[in-house]
C-alpha positions in Angstrom: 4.7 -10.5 -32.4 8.1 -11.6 -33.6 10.1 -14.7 -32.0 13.5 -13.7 -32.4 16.1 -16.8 -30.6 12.8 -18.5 -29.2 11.7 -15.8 -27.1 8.2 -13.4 -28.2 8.8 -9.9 -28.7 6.6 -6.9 -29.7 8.1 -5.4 -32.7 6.4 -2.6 -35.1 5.0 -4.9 -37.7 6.7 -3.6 -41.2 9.8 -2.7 -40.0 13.2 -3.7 -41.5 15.6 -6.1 -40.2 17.8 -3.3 -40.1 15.4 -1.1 -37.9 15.3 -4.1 -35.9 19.2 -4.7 -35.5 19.4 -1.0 -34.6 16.8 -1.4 -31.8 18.1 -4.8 -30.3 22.1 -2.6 -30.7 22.8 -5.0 -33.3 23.6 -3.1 -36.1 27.0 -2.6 -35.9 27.4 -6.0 -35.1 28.2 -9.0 -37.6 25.7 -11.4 -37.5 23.8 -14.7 -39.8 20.2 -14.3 -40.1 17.9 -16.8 -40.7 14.0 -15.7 -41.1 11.4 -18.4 -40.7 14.1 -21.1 -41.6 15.7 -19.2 -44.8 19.7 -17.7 -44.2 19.2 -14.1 -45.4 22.1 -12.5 -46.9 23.4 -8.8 -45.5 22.1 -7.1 -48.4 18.5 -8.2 -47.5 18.6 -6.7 -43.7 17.8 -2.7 -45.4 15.0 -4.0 -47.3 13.2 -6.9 -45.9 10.0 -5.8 -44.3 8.9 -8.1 -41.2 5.7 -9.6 -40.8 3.6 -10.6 -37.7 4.3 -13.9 -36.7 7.8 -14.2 -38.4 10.4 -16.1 -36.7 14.2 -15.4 -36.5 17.6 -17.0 -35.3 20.0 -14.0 -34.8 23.5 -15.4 -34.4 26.5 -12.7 -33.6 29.7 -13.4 -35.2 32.9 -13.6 -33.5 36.6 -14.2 -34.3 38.3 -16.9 -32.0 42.1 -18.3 -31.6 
């Protein structure tokens, strides 16, 4: 079980952030990570296995004017 923006999900334990980008349609997207209160940086999302009980804040990047 992952909380991902407050809210539980079911998640295969061991995937990657990027596997879990890809199944949310993220992963295309530009977004800031931060995995049980540590920013990751982009390079991290391919390799970075996730745990049961982990706890993420997904934020999507936009541009404004």
């Amino acid at each position: 079980m992952l909380t991902i923006n407050g809210h539980q999900h079911d998640y295969p334990s061991e995937s990657t952030i990027l596997e879990l980008l890809d199944g949310l349609g993220m992963a295309d997207k530009p977004v800031v990570i931060e995995l049980n209160q540590r920013a990751l940086s982009p390079s991290e999302f391919k390799d970075h296995r996730l745990k049961d009980g982990d706890v993420l804040e997904i934020i999507t990047i936009a541009a404004g004017g």
